[in-house]
C-alpha positions as CSV (number, residue, x, y, z in Angstrom):
1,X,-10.3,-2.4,37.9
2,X,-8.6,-3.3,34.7
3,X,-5.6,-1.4,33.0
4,X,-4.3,-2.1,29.7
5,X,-0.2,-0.6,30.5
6,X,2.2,-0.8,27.6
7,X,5.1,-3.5,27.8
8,X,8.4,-2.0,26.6
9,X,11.8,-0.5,28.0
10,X,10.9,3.1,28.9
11,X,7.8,1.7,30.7
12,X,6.6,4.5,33.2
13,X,7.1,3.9,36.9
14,X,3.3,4.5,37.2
15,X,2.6,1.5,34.9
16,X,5.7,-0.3,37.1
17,X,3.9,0.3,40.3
18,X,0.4,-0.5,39.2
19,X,1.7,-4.2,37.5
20,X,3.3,-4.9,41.2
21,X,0.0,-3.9,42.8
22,X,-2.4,-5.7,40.7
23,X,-3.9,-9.3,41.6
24,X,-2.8,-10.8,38.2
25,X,-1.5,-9.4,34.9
26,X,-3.1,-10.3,31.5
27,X,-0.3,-10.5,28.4
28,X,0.0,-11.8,24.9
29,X,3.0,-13.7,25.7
30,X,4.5,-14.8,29.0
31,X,7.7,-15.4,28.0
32,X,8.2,-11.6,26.9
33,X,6.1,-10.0,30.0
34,X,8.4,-11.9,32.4
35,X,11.3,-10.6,31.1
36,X,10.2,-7.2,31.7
37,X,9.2,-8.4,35.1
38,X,12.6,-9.5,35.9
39,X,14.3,-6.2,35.4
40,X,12.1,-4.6,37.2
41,X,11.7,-7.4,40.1
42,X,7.8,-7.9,39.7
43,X,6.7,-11.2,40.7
44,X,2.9,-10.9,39.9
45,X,1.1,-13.4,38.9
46,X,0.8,-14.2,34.8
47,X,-2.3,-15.0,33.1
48,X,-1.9,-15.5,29.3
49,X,-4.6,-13.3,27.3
50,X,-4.1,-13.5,23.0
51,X,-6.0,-14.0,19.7
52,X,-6.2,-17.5,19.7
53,X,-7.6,-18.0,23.7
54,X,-9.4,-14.7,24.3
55,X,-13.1,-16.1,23.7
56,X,-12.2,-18.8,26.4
57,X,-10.6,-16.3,28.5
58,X,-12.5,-13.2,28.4
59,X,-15.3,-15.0,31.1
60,X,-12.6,-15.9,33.3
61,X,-10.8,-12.4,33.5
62,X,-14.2,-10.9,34.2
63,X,-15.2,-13.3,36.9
64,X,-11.9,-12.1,38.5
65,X,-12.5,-8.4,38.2
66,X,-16.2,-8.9,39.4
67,X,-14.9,-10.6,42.5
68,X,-13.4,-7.3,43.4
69,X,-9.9,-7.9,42.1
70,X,-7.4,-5.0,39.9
71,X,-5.9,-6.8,37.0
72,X,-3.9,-5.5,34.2
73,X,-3.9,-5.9,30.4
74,X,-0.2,-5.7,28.6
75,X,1.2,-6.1,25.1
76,X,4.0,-7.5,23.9
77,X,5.1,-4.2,22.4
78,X,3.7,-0.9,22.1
79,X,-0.1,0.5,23.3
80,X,-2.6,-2.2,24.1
81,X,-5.8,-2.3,22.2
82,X,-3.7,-0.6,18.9
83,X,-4.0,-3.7,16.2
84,X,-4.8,-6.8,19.4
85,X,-7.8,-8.4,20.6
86,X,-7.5,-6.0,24.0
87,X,-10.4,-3.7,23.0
88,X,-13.1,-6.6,23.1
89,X,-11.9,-7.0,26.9
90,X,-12.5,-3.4,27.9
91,X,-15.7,-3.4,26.1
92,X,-17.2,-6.4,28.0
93,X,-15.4,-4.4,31.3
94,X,-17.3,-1.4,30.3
95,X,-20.5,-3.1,29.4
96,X,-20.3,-5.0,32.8
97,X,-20.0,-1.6,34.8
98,X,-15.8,-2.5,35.8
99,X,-13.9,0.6,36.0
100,X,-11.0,0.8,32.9
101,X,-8.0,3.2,33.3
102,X,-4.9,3.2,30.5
103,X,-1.5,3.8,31.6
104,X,-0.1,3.6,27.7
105,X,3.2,2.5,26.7
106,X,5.0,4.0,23.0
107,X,2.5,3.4,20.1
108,X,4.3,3.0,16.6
109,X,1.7,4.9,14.9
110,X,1.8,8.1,16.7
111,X,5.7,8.0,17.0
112,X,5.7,7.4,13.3
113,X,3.4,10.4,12.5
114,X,5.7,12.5,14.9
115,X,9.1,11.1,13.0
116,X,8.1,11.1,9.3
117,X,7.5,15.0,9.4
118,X,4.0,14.9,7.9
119,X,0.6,17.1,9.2
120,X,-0.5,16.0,12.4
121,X,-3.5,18.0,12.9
122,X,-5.5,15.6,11.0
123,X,-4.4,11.6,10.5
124,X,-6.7,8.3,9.8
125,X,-5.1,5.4,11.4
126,X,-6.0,2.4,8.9
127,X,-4.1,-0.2,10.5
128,X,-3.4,-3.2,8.4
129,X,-4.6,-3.2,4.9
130,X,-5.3,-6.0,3.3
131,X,-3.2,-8.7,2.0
132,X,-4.4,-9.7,-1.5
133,X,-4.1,-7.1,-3.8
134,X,-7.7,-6.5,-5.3
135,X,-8.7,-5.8,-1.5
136,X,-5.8,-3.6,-0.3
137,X,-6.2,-1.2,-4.0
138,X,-9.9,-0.8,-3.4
139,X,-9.7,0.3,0.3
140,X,-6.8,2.9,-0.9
141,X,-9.4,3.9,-3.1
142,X,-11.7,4.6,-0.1
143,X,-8.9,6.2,1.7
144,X,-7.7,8.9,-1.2
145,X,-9.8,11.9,0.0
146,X,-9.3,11.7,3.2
147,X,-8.3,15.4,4.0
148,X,-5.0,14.5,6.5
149,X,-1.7,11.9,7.0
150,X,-2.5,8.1,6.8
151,X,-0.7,6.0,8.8
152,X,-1.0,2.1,8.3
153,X,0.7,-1.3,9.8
154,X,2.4,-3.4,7.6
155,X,3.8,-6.8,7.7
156,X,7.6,-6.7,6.3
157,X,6.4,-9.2,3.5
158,X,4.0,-7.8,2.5
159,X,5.7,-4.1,2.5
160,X,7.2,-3.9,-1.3
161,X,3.7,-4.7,-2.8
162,X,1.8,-2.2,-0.4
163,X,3.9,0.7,-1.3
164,X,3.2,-0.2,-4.9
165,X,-0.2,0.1,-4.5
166,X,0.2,2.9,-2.6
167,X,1.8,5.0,-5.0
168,X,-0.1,3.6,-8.0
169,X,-3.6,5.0,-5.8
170,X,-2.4,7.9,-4.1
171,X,0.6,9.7,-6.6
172,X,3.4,11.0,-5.9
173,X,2.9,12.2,-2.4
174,X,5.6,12.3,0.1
175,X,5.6,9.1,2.8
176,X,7.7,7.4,5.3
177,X,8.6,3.9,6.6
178,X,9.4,3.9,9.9
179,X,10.7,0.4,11.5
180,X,11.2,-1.4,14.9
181,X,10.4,2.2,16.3
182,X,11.1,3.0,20.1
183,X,13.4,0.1,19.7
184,X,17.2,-0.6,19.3
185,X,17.4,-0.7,15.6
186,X,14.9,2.2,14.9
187,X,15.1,2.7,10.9
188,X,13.4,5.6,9.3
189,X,13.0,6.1,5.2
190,X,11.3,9.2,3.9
191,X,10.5,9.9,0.2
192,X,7.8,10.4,-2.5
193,X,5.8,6.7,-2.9
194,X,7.1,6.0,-6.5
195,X,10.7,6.0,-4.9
196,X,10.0,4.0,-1.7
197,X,8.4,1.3,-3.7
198,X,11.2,1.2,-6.4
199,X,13.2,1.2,-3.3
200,X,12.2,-2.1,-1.3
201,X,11.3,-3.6,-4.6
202,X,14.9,-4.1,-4.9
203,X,15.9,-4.5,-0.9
204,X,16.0,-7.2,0.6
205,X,12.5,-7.8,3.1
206,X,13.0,-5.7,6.2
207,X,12.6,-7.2,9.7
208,X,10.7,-6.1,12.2
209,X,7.4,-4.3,12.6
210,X,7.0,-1.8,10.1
211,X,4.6,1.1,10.2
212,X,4.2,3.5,6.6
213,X,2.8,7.0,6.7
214,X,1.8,8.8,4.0
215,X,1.2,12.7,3.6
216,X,-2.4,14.5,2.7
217,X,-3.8,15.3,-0.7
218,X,-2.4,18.4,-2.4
219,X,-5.4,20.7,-1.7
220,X,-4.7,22.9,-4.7
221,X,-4.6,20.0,-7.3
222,X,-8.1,18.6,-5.6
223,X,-9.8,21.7,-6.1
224,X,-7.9,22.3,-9.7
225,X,-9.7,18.6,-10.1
226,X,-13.1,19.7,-8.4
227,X,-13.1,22.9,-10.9
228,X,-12.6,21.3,-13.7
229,X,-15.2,18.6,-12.9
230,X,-17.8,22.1,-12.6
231,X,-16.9,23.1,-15.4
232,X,-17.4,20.0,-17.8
233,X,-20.5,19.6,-16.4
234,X,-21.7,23.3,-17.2
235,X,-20.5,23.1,-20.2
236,X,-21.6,19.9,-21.3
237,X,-25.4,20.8,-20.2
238,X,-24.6,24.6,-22.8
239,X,-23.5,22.8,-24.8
240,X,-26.1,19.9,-25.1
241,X,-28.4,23.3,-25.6
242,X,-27.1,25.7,-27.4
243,X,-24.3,26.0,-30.5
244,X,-20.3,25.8,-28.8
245,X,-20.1,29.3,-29.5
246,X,-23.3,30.5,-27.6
247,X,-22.4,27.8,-24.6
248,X,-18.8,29.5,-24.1
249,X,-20.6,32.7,-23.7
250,X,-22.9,31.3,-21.5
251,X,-20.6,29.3,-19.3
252,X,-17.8,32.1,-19.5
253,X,-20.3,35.0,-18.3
254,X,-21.5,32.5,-15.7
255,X,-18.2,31.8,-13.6
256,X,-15.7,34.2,-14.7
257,X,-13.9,32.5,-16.2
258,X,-11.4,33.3,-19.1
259,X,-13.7,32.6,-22.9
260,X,-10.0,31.5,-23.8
261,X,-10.0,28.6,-20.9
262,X,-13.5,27.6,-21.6
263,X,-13.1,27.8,-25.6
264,X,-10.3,25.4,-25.1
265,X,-12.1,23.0,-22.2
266,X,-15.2,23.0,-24.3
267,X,-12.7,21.8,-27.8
268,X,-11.5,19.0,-25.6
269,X,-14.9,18.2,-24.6
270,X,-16.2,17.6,-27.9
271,X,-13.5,16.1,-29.5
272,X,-14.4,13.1,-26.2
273,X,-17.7,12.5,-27.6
């Protein structure tokens, strides 16, 4: 069996007793998995699983689980699998028949959502975004009608010009930087996204790992927007027919509105062309 167990302070004693009981425990970094180890007296065996051996190890930790024996997967902070190269290990488990059960430690993207006071009914993780800034504007594009929070990762570097894009794609909706959550210097900013990027435009670059979470579209300005967009295009099909004052009529009579709103839409219209 294979359990990906979150590595941090307030580690459950489930995910304690299941790392003591295990034949060996997969983890990002030795150095940081044995330190948890020592304060909790675990002395099971290390094996190192990360980005830049996983393809070499991934055979290996299967033979081992195949063989019969219970290994876990840890990270070096927060839930396995969220933003690491865990989830290509439980697919192979999966896809080999090897039973997977999770015993999750704190993930900074669901504390974050809790913390920064936004709608949680509905969220799109995006984790990281990307870093050159043609790439990271179009995929907020593809992310502005999403009907709920976002929540993203972002390096500290790299924080200053993401909020910038942020709030030059999405408005002025409200957001929050959370950093170093479930940890000893836990740091929280809320505000609209025009202030939070004047704001670490000026500081200096945070440490730490930094999550951002930004609130929903204003449903009444997107259907404001998706009216307006109904009624050009009635209007400009009337109009395209008939004389301005006969396509008023007809568009006014046709969705209730007032003539005096559609007069004035219709102006604005032809004055574009």
């Amino acid at each position: 069996m294979s359990t990906p167990i979150g590595n941090a302070g307030d580690i459950t004693l489930r995910a304690l007793d299941a790392l003591r009981r295990v034949s060996a425990v997969a983890c990002e970094d030795t150095r940081v998995t044995m330190k948890l180890f020592a304060l909790h007296g675990i002395a099971t065996k290390l094996i190192a699983y990360h980005d830049h051996n996983a393809e070499h190890m991934r055979p290996k930790l299967l033979e081992k689980l195949k063989s019969g024996e219970a290994l876990a997967l840890v990270s070096d902070a927060g839930t396995p699998l969220i933003s690491d190269p865990g989830y290509k290990l439980v697919r192979a488990c999966l896809d080999a028949g090897i039973a997977v059960t999770g015993m999750p430690g704190p993930a900074a993207l669901i504390d974050a959502l809790v913390l920064a006071g936004m709608p949680t009914d509905r969220f799109f993780f995006a984790g990281f975004l990307p870093a050159k800034k043609a790439g990271r504007r179009a995929a907020i594009a593809e992310l502005k009608a999403v009907p709920g929070s976002l929540v993203f990762y972002e390096s500290p570097r790299r924080l200053a010009d993401c909020l910038a894009d942020l709030a030059a794609g999405l408005g002025d909706r409200p957001a929050a930087v959370a950093r170093e959550l479930t940890k000893r210097f836990e740091e929280l900013r809320r505000d609209l996204l025009p202030a939070l990027a004047a704001h670490y435009a000026k500081a200096d670059t945070p440490k730490g790992e930094v999550a951002i979470v930004v609130g929903p579209p204003d449903k009444k300005a997107a259907a404001t927007a998706e009216e307006t967009a109904d009624l050009d295009a009635l209007l400009t099909g009337a109009m395209a027919r008939l004389s301005l004052r006969d396509a008023v009529a007809n568009v006014t009579a046709a969705t209730g509105l007032k003539r005096r709103d559609v007069y004035q839409r219709a102006l604005t219209l032809g004055r574009g062309k």
